[in-house]
C-alpha positions in Angstrom: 97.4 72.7 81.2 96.2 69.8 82.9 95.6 68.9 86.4 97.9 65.4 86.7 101.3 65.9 86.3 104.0 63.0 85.6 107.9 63.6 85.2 107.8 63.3 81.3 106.2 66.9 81.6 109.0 68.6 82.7 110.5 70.6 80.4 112.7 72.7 82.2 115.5 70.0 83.4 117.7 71.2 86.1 116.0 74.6 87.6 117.2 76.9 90.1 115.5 76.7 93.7 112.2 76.9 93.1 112.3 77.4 89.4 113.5 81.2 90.6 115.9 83.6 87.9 119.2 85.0 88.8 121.2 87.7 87.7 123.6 90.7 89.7 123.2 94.2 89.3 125.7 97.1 89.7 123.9 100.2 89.7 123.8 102.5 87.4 125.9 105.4 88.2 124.1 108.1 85.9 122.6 111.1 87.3 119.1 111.7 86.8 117.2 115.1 86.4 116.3 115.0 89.9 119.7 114.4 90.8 119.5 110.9 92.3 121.9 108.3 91.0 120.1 104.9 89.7 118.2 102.6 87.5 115.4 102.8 85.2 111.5 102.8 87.1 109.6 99.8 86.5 107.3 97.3 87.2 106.7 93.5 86.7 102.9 92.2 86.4 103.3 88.5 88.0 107.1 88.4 89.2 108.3 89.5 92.9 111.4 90.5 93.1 114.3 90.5 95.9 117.5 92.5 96.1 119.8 90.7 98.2 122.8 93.3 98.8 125.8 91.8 98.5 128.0 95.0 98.7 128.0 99.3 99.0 124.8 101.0 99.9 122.1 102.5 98.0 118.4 102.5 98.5 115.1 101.0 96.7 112.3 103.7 95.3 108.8 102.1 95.5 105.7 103.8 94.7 102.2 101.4 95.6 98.8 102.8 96.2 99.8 103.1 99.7 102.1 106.0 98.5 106.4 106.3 98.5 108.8 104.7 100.1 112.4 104.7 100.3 114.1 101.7 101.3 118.1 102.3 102.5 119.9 99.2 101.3 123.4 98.3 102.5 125.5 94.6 102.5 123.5 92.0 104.1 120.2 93.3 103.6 117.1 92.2 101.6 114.3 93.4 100.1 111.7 92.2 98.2 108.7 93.9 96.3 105.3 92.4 94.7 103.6 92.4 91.2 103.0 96.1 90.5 105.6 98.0 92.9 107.5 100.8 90.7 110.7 100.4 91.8 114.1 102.3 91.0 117.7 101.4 92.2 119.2 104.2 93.7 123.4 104.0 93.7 125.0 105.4 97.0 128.8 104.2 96.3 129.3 100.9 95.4 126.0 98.7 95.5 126.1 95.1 94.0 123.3 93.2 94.8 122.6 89.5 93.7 118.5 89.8 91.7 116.7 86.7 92.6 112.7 86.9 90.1 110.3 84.5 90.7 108.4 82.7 87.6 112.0 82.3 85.8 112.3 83.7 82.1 109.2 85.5 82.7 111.0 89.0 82.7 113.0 87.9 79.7 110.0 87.3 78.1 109.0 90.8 79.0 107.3 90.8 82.5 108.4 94.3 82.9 107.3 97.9 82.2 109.3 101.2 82.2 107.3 104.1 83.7 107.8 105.9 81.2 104.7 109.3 80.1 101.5 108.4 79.3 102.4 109.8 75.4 104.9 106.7 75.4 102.6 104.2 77.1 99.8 104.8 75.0 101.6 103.9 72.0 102.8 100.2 71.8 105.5 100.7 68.8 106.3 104.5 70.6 106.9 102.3 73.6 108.7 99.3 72.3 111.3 101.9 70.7 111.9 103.4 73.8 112.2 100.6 75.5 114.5 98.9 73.2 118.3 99.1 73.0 120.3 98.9 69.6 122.8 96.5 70.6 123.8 95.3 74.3 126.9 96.6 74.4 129.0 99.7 73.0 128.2 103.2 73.1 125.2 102.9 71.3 123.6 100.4 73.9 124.9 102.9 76.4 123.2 106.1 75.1 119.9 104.4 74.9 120.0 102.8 77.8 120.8 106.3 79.5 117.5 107.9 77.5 115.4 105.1 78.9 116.6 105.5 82.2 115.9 109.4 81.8 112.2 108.9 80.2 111.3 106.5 82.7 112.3 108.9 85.5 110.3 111.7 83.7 107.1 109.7 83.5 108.0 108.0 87.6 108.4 111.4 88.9 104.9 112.2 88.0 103.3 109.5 89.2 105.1 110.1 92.7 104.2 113.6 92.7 100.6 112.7 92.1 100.8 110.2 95.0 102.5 112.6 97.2 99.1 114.6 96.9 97.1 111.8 98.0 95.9 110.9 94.4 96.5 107.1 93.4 94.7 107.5 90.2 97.8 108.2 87.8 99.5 105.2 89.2 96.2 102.6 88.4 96.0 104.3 84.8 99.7 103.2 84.6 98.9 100.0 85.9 96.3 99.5 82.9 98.4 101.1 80.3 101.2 98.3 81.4 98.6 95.3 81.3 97.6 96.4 77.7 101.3 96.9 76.5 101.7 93.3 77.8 98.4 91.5 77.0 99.8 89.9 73.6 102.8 88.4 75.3 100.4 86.5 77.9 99.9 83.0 76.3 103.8 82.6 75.8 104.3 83.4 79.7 101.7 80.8 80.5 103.7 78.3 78.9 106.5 79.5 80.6 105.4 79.7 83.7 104.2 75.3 83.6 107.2 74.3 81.6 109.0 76.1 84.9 107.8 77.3 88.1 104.4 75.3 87.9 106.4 72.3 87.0 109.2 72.5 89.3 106.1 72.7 91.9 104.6 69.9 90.6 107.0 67.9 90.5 108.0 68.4 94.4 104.3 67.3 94.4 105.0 64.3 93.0 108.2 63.6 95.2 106.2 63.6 98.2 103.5 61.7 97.1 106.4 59.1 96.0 108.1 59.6 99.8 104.8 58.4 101.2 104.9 55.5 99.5 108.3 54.3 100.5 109.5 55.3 97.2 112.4 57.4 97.2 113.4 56.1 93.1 114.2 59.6 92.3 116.7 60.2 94.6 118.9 57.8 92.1 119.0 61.1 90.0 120.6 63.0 92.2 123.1 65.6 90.6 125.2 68.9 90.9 124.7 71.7 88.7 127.1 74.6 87.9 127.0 77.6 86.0 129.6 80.7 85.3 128.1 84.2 84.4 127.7 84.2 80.6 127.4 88.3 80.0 129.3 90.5 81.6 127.8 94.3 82.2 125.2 94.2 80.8 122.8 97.5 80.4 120.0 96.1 82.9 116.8 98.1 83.8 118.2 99.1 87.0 122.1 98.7 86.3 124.9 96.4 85.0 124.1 93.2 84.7 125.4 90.0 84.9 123.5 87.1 83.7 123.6 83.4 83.4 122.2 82.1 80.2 120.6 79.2 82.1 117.2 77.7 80.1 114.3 79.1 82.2 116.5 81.3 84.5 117.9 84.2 82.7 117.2 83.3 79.2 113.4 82.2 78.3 113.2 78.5 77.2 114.3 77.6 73.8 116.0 80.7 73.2 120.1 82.3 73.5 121.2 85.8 74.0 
């Protein structure tokens, strides 16, 4: 990475708002041991994410050091959650919401961790089983998404119990055990992350910079954009999932589900 940036660097060509990733989400409708309704507990290590609620109700999980929280979520609502919030979609009758993830393709690319025990986190090609589903879609992909959802619940339940005491510790172990899992995948999200949202800044930079000037050349290359869901339910983390196979947005660059 340098420090100047020019035009030719761009290499994601016609991003989102600010180079964000976009997907909806039905949530899962499973029950869980605990008898909650919902998604699989997890956590990103450089993305926020936002839940816009675009229809039913349900409510958001979180666990931080500061402890748990439970977030009701109905139509019109948003929430949004930093690097390192466990979160876990919980499904109250019919709740759709509209996933917008900063650093686009960065979660594709595997910015995410289940919570799932410490036996599974402490064993990268245990974990990468676990956390891996056989197809993406069919009974098969629905089985194992089902037993992910249920080992990450097992391994999230403890660490909210443990917080509920007043003891943070088993959530910063988790914490580490999610930044070793990851640590290999780190160079490729750095080029990610300036062929997209670093350039997409950038270039704004360079926009401005232009404006001052009295040069407004590159608002000759004005242009619409459209794009129709590509995948159709999906077995998401926290739900169904529709995605748009958009370079940078829900796919990571150079590649196609």
């Amino acid at each position: 990475m340098t420090d100047e940036w020019t035009p030719a660097q761009e290499s994601l060509p016609t991003p989102l708002p600010g180079a964000v990733g976009l997907s909806h989400i039905s949530a899962y409708e499973w029950e869980a041991a605990d008898g909650v309704c919902g998604g699989s507990p997890h956590i990103h290590l450089v993305c926020t994410e936002a839940y816009v609620v675009t229809a039913g109700r349900g409510a958001v999980q979180t666990l931080t050091p500061d402890g748990f929280r439970e977030t009701d979520l109905e139509a019109g609502s948003v929430a949004w959650f930093t690097p390192g919030t466990v979160h876990r979609m919980i499904q109250r009758g019919g709740l759709r919401i509209t996933v917008l993830m900063q650093n686009s393709g960065l979660p594709e690319a595997g910015d995410a961790v289940f919570t799932f025990p410490a036996r599974v986190l402490e064993d990268p090609g245990r974990y990468a089983a676990a956390a891996t589903l056989p197809a993406k879609e069919g009974p098969a992909a629905e089985a194992a998404a089902r037993r992910r959802r249920d080992l990450a619940v097992e391994g999230y339940m403890e660490l909210r119990e443990a917080l509920e005491k007043g003891d943070p510790q088993p959530l910063h172990a988790f914490h580490r055990a999610a930044a070793r899992l990851v640590g290999p995948k780190v160079a490729q999200w750095q080029a990610l992350w300036e062929a997209g949202a670093l350039a997409t800044a950038r270039r704004t930079g360079a926009q401005l910079t232009a404006l001052a000037a009295g040069d407004a050349g590159h608002l000759a290359g004005a242009r619409v954009e459209t794009a129709a869901p590509t995948r159709h339910g999906g077995y998401g983390m926290c739900g169904r999932r529709e995605e748009y196979e958009i370079p940078g947005a829900t796919v990571p660059l150079g590649s196609s589900k």
